[in-house]
PQR file with spaces between the fields and no chain letter, atoms N, CA, C, O and H, PARSE charges and radii, in Angstrom:
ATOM       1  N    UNK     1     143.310  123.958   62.842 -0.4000 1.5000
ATOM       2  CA   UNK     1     142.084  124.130   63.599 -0.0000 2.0000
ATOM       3  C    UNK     1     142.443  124.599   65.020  0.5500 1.7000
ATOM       4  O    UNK     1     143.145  123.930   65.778 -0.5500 1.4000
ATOM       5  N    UNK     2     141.871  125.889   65.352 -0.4000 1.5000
ATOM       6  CA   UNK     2     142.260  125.726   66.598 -0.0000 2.0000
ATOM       7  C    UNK     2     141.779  125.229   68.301  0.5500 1.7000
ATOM       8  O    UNK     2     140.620  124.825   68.393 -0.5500 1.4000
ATOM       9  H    UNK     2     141.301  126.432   64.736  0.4000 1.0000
ATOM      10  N    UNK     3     142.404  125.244   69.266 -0.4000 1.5000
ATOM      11  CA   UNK     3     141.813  124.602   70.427 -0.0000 2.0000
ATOM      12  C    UNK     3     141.027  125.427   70.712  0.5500 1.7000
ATOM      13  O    UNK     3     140.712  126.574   70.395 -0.5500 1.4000
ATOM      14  H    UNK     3     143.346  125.572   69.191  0.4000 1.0000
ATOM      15  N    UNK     4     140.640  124.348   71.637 -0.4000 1.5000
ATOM      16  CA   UNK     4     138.994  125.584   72.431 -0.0000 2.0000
ATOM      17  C    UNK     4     139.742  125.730   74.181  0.5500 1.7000
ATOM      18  O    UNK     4     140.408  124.965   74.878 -0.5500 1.4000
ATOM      19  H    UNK     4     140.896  123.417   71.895  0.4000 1.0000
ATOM      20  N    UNK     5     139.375  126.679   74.302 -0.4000 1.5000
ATOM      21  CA   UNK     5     139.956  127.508   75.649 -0.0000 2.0000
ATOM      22  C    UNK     5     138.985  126.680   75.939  0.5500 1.7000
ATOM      23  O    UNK     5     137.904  126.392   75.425 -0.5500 1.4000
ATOM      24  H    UNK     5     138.834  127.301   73.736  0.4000 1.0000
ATOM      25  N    UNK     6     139.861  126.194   77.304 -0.4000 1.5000
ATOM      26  CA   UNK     6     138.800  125.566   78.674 -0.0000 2.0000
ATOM      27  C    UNK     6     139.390  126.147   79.942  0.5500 1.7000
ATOM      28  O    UNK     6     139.258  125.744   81.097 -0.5500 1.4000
ATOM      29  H    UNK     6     140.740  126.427   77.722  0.4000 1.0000
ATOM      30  N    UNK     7     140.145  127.298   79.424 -0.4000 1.5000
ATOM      31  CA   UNK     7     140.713  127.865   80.945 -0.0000 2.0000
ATOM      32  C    UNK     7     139.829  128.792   81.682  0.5500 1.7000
ATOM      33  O    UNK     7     140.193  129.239   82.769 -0.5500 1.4000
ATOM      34  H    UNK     7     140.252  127.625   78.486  0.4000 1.0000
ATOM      35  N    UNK     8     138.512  129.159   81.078 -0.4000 1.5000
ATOM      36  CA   UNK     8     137.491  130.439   82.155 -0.0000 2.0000
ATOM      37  C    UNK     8     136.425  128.821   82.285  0.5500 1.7000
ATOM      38  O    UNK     8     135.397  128.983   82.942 -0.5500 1.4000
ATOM      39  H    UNK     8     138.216  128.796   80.195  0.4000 1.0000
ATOM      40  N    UNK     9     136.629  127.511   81.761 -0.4000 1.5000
ATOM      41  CA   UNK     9     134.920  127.075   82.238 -0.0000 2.0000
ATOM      42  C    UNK     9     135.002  127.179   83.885  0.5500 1.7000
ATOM      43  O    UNK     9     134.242  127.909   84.520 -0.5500 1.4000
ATOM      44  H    UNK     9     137.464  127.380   81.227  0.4000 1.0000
ATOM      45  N    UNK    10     135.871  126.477   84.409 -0.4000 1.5000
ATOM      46  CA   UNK    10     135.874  126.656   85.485 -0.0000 2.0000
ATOM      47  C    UNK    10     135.712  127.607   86.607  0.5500 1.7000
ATOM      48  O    UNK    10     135.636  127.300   87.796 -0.5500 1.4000
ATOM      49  H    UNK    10     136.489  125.883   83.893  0.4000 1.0000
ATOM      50  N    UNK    11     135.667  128.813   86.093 -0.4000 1.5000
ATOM      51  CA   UNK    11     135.401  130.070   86.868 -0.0000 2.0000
ATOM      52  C    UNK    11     134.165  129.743   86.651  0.5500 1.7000
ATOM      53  O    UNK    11     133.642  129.235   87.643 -0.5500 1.4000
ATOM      54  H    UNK    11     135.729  129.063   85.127  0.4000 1.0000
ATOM      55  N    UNK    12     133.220  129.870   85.375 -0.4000 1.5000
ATOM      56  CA   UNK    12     131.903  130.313   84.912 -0.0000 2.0000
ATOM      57  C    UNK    12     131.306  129.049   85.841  0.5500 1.7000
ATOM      58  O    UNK    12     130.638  129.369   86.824 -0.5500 1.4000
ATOM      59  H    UNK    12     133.645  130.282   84.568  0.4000 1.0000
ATOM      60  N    UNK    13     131.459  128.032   85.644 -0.4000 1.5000
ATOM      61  CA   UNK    13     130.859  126.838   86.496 -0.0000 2.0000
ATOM      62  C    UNK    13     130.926  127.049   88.262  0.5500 1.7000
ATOM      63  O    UNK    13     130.289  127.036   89.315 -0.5500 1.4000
ATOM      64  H    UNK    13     132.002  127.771   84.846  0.4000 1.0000
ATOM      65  N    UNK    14     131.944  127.200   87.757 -0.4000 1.5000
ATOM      66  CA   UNK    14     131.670  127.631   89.722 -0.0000 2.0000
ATOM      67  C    UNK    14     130.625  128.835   90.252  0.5500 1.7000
ATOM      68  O    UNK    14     129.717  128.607   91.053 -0.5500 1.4000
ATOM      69  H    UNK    14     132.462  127.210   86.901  0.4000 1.0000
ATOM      70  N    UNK    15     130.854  129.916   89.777 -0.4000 1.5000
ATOM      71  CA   UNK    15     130.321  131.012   90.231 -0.0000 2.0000
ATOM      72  C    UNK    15     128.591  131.085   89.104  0.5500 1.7000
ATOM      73  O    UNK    15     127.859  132.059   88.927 -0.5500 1.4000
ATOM      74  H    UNK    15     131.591  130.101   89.127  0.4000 1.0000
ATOM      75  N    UNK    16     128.435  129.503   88.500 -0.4000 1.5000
ATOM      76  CA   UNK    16     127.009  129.520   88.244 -0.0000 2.0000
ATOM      77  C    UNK    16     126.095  129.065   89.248  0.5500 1.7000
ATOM      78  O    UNK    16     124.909  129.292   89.484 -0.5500 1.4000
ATOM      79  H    UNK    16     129.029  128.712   88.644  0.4000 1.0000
ATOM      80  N    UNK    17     127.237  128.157   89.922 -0.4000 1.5000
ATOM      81  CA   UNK    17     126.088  127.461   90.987 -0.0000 2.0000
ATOM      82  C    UNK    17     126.831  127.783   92.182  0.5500 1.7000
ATOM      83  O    UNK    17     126.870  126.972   93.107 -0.5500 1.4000
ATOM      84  H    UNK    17     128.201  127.972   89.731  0.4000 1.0000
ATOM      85  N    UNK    18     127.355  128.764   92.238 -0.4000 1.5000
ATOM      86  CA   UNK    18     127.341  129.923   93.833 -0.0000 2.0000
ATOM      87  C    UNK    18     126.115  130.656   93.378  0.5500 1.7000
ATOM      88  O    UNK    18     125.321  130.912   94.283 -0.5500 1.4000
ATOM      89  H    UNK    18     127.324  129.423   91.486  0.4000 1.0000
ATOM      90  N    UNK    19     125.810  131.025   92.246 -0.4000 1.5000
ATOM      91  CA   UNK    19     124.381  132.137   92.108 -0.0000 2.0000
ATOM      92  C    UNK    19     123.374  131.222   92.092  0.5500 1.7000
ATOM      93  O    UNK    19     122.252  131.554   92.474 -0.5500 1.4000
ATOM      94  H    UNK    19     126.455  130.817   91.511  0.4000 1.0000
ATOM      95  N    UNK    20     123.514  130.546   91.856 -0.4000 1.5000
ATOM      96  CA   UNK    20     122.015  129.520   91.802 -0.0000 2.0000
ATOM      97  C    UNK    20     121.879  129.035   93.490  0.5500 1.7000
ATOM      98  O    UNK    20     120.810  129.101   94.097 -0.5500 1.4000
ATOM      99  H    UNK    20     124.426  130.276   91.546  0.4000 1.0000
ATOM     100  N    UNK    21     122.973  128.618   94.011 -0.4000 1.5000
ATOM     101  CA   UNK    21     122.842  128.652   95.270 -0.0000 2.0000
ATOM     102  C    UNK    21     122.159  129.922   96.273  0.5500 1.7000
ATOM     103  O    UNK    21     121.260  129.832   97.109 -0.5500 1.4000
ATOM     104  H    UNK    21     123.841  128.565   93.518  0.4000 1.0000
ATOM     105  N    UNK    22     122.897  131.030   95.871 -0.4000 1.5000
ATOM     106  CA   UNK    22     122.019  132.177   96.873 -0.0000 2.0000
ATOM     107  C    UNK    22     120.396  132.612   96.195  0.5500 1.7000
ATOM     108  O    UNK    22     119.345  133.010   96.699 -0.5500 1.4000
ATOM     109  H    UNK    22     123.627  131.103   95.192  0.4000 1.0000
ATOM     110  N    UNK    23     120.755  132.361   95.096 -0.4000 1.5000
ATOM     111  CA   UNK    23     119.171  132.474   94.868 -0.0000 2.0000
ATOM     112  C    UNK    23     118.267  132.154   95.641  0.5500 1.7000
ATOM     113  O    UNK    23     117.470  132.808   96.315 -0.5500 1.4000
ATOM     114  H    UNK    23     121.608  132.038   94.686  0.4000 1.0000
ATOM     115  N    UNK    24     118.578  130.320   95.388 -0.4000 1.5000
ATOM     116  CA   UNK    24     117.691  129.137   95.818 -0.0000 2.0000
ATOM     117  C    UNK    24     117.608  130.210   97.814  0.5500 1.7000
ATOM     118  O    UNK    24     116.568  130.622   98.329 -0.5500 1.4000
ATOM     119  H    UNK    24     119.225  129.789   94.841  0.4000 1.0000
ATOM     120  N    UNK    25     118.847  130.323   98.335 -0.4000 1.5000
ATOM     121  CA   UNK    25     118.306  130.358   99.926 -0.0000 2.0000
ATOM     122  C    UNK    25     117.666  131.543   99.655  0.5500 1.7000
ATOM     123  O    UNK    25     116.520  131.244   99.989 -0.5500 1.4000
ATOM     124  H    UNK    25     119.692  129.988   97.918  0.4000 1.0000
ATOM     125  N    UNK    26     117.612  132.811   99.236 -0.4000 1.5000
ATOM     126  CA   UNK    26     117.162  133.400   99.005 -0.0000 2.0000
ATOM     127  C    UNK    26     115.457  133.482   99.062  0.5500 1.7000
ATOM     128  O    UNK    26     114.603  134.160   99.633 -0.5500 1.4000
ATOM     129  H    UNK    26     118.543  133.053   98.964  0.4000 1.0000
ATOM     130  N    UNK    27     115.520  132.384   98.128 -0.4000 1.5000
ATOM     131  CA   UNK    27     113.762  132.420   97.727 -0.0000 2.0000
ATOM     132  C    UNK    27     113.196  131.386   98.769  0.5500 1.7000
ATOM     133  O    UNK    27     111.979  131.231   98.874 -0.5500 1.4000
ATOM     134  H    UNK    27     116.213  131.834   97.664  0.4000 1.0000
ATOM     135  N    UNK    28     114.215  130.585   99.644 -0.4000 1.5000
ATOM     136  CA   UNK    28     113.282  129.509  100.745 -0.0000 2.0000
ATOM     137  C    UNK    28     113.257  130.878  101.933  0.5500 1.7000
ATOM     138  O    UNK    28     112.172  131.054  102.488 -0.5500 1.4000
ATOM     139  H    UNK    28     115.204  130.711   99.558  0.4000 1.0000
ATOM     140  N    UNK    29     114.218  131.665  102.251 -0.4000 1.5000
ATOM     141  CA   UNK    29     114.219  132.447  103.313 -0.0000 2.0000
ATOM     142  C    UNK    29     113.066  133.178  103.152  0.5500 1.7000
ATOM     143  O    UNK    29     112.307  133.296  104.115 -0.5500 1.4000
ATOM     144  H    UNK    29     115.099  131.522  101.801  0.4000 1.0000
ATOM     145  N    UNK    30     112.823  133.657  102.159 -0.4000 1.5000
ATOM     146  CA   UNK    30     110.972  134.504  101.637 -0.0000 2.0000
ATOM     147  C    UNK    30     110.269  134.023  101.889  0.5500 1.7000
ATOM     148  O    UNK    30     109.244  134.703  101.910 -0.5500 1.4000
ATOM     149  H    UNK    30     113.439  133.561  101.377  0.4000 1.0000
ATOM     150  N    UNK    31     110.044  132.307  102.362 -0.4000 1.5000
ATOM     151  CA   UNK    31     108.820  131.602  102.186 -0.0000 2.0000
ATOM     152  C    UNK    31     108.687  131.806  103.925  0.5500 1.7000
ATOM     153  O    UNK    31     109.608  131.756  104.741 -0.5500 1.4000
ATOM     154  H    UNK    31     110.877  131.754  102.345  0.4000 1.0000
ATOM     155  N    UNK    32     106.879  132.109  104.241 -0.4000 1.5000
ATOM     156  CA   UNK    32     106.496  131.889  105.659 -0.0000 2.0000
ATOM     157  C    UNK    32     106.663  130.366  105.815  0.5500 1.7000
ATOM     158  O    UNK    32     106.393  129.694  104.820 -0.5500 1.4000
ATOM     159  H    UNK    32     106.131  132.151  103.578  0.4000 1.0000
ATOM     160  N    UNK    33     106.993  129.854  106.713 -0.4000 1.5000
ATOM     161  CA   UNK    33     106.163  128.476  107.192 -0.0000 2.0000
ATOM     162  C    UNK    33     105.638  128.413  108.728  0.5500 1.7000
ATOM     163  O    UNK    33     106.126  129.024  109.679 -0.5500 1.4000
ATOM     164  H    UNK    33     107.213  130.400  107.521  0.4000 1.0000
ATOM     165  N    UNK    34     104.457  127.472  108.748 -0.4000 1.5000
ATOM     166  CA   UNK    34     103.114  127.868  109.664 -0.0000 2.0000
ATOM     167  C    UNK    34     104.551  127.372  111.269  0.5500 1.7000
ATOM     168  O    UNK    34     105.427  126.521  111.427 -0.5500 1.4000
ATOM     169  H    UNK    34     104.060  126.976  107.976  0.4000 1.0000
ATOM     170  N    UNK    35     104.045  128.397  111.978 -0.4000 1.5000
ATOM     171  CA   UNK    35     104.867  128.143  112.842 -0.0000 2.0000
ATOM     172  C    UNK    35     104.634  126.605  113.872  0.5500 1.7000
ATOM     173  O    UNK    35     105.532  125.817  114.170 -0.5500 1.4000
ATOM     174  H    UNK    35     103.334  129.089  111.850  0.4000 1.0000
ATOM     175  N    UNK    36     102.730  126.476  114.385 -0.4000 1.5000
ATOM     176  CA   UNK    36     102.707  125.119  114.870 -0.0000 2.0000
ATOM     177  C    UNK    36     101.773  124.292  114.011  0.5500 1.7000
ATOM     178  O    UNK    36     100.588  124.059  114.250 -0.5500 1.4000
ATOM     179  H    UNK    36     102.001  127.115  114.143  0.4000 1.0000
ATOM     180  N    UNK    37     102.545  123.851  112.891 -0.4000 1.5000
ATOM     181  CA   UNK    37     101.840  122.759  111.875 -0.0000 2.0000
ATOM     182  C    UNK    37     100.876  121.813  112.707  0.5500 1.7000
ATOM     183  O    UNK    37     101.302  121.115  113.628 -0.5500 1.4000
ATOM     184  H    UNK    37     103.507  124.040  112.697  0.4000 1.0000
ATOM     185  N    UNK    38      99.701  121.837  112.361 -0.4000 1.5000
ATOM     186  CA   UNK    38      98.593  121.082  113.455 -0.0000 2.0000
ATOM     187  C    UNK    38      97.799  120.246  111.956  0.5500 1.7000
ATOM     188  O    UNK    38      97.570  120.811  110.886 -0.5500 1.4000
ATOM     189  H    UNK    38      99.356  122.404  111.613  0.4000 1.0000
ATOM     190  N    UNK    39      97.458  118.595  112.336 -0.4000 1.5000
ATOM     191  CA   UNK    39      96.728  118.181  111.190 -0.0000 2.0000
ATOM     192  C    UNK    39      95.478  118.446  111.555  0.5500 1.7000
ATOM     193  O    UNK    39      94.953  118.630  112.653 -0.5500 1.4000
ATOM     194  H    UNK    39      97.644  118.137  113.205  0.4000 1.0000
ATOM     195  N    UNK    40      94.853  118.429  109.821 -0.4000 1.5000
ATOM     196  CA   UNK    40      93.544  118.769  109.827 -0.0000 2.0000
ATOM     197  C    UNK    40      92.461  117.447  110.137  0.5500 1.7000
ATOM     198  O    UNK    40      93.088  116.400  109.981 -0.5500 1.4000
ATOM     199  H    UNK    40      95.280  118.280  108.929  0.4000 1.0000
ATOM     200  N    UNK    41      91.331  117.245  110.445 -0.4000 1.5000
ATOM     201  CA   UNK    41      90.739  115.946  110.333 -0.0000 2.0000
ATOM     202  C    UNK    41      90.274  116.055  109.191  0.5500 1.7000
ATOM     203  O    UNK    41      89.950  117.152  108.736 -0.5500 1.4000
ATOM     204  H    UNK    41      90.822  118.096  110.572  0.4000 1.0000
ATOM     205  N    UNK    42      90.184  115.176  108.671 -0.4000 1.5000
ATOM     206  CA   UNK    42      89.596  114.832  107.302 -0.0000 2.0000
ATOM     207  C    UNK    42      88.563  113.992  107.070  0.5500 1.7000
ATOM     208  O    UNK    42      88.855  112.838  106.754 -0.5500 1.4000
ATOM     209  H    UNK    42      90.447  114.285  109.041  0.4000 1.0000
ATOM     210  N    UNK    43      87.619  114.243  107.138 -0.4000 1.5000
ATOM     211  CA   UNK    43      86.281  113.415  107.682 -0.0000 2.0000
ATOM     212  C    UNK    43      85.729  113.531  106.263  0.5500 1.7000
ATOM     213  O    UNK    43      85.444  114.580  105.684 -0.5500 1.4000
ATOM     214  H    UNK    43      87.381  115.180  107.394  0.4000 1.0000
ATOM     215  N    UNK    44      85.563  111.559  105.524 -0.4000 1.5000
ATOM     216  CA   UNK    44      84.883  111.685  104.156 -0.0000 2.0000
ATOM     217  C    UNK    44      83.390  111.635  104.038  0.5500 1.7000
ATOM     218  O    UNK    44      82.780  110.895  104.811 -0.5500 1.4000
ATOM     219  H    UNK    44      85.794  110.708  105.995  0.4000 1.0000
ATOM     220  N    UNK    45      82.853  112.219  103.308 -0.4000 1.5000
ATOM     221  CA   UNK    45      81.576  111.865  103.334 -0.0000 2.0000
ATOM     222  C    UNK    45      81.214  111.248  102.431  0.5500 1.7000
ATOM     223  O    UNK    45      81.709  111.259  101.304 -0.5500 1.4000
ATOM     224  H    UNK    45      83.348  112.820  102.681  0.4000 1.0000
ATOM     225  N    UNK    46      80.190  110.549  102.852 -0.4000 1.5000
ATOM     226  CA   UNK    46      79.986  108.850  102.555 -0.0000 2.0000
ATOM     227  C    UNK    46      78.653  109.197  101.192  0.5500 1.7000
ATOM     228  O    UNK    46      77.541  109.605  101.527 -0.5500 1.4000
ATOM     229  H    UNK    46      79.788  110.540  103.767  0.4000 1.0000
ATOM     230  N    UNK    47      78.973  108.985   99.895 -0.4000 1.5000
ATOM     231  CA   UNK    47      78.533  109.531   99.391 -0.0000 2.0000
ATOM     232  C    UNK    47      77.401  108.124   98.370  0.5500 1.7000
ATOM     233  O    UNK    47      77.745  107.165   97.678 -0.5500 1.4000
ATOM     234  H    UNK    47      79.876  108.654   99.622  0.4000 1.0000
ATOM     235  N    UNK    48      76.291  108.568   98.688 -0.4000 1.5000
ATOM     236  CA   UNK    48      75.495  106.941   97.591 -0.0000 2.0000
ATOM     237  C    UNK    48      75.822  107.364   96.272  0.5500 1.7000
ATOM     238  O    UNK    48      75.839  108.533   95.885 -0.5500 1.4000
ATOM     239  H    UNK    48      76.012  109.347   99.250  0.4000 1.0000
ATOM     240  N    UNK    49      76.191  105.911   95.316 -0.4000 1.5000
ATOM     241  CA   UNK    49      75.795  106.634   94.246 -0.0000 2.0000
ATOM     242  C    UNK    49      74.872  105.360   93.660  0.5500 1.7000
ATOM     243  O    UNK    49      74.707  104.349   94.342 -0.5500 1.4000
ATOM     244  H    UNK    49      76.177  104.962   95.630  0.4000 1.0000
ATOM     245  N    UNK    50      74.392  105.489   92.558 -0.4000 1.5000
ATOM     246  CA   UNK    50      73.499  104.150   92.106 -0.0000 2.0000
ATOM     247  C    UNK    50      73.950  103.010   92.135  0.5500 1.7000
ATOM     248  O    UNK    50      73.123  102.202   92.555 -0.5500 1.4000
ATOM     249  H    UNK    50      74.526  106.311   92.004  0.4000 1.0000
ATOM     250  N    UNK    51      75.175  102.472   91.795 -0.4000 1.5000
ATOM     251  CA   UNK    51      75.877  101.571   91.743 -0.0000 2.0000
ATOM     252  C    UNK    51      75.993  100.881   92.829  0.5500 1.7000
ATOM     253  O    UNK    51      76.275   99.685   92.754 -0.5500 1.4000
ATOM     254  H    UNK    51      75.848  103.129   91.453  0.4000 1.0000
ATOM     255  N    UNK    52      75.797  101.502   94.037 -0.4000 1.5000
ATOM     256  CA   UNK    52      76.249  101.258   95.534 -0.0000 2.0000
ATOM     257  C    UNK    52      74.840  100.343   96.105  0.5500 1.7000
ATOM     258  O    UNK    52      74.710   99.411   96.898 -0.5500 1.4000
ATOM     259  H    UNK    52      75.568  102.474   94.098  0.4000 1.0000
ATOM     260  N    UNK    53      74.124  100.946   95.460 -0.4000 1.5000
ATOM     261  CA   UNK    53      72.682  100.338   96.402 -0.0000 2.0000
ATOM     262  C    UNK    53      72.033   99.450   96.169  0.5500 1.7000
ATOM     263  O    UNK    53      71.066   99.052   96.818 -0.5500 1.4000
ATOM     264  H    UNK    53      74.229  101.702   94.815  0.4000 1.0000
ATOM     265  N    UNK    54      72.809   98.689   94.486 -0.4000 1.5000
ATOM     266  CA   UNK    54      72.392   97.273   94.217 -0.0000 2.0000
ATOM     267  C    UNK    54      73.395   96.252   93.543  0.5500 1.7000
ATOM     268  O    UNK    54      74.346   96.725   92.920 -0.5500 1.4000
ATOM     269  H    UNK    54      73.595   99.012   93.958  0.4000 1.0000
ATOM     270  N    UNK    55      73.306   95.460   93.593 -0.4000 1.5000
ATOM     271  CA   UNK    55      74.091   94.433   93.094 -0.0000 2.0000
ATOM     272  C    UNK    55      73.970   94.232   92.130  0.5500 1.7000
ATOM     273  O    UNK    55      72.787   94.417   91.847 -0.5500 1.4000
ATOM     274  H    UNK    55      72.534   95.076   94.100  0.4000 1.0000
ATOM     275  N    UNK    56      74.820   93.754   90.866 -0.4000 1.5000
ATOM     276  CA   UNK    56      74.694   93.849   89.701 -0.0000 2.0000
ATOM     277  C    UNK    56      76.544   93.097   89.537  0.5500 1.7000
ATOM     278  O    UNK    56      77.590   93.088   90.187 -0.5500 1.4000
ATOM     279  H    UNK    56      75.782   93.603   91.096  0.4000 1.0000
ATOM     280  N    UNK    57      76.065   92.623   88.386 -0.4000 1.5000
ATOM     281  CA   UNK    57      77.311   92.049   87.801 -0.0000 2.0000
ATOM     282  C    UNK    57      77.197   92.395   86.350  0.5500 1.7000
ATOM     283  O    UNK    57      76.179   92.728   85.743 -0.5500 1.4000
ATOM     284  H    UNK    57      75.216   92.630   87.858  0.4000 1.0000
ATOM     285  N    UNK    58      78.418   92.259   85.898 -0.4000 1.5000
ATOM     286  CA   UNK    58      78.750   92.380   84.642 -0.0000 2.0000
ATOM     287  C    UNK    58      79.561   91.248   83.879  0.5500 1.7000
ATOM     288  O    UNK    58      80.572   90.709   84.330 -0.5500 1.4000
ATOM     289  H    UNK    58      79.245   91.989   86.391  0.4000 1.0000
ATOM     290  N    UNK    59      79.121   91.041   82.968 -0.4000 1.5000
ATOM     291  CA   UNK    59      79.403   90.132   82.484 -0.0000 2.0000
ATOM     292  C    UNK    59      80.588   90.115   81.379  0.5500 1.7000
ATOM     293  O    UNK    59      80.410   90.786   80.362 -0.5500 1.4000
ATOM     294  H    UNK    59      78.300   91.479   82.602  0.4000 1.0000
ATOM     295  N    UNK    60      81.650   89.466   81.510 -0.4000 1.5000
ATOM     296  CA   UNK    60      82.689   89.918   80.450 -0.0000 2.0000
ATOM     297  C    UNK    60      82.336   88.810   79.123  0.5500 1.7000
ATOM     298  O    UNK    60      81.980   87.655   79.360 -0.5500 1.4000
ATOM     299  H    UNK    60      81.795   88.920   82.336  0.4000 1.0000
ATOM     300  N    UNK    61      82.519   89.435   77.465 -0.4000 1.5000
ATOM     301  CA   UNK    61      82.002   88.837   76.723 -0.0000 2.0000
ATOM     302  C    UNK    61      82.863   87.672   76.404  0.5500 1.7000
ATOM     303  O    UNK    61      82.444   86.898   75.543 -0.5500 1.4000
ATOM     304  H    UNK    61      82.808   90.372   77.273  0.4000 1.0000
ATOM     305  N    UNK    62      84.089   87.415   77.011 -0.4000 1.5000
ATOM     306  CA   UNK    62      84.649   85.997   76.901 -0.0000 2.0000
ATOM     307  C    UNK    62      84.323   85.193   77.841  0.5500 1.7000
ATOM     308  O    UNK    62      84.707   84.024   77.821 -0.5500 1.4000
ATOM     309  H    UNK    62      84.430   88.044   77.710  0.4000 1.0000
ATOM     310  N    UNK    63      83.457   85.755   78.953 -0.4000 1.5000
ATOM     311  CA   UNK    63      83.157   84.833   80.167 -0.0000 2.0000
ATOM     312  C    UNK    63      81.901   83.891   79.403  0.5500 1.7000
ATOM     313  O    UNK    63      81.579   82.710   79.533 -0.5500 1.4000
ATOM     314  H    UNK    63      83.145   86.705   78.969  0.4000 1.0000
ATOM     315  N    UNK    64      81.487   84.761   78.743 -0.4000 1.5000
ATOM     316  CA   UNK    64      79.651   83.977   78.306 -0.0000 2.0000
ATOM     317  C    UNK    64      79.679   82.095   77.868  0.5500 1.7000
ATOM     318  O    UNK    64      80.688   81.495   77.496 -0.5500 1.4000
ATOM     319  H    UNK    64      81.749   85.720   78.638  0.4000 1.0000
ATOM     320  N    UNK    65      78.930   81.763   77.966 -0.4000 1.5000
ATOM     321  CA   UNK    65      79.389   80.008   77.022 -0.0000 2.0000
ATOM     322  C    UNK    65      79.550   80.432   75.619  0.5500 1.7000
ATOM     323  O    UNK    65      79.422   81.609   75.280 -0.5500 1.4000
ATOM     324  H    UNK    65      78.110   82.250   78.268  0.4000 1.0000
ATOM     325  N    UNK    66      79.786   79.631   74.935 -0.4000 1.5000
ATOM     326  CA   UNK    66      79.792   79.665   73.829 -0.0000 2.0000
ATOM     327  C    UNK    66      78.822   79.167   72.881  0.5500 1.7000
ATOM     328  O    UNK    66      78.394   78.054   73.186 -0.5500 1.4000
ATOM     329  H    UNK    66      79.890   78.675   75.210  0.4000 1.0000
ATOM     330  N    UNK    67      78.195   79.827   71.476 -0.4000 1.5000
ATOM     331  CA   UNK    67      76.744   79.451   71.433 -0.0000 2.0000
ATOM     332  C    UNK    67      77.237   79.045   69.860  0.5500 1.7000
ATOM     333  O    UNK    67      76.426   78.575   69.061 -0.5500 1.4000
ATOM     334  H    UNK    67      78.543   80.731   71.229  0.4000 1.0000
């Protein structure tokens, strides 16, 4: 049976993630980013819904007595 060459992994491994490396800066150097990042306000609006405007309970069916 014969051996398995492991004398090129080491080239191929290396020079996979030297290319994956220039890629990667590659594709962050393309990206704009906002030059003075300012936050937005975020103001929620307060929204009714039915549930809100009355009280009500619910009753779980193991809470009930027992009949």
């Amino acid at each position: 049976m014969p051996q398995l060459d492991t004398s090129t992994w080491f080239i191929n491994i290396v020079s996979m993630i030297l290319t994956l490396f220039i890629v990667f800066q590659l594709k962050i150097s393309k990206h704009s980013y906002p030059t003075h990042p300012e936050a937005k306000a975020t103001k929620m609006a307060k929204r009714l819904t039915p549930w809100e405007s009355k009280w009500t309970k619910i009753y779980s069916p193991l809470s009930l007595p027992q009949q």
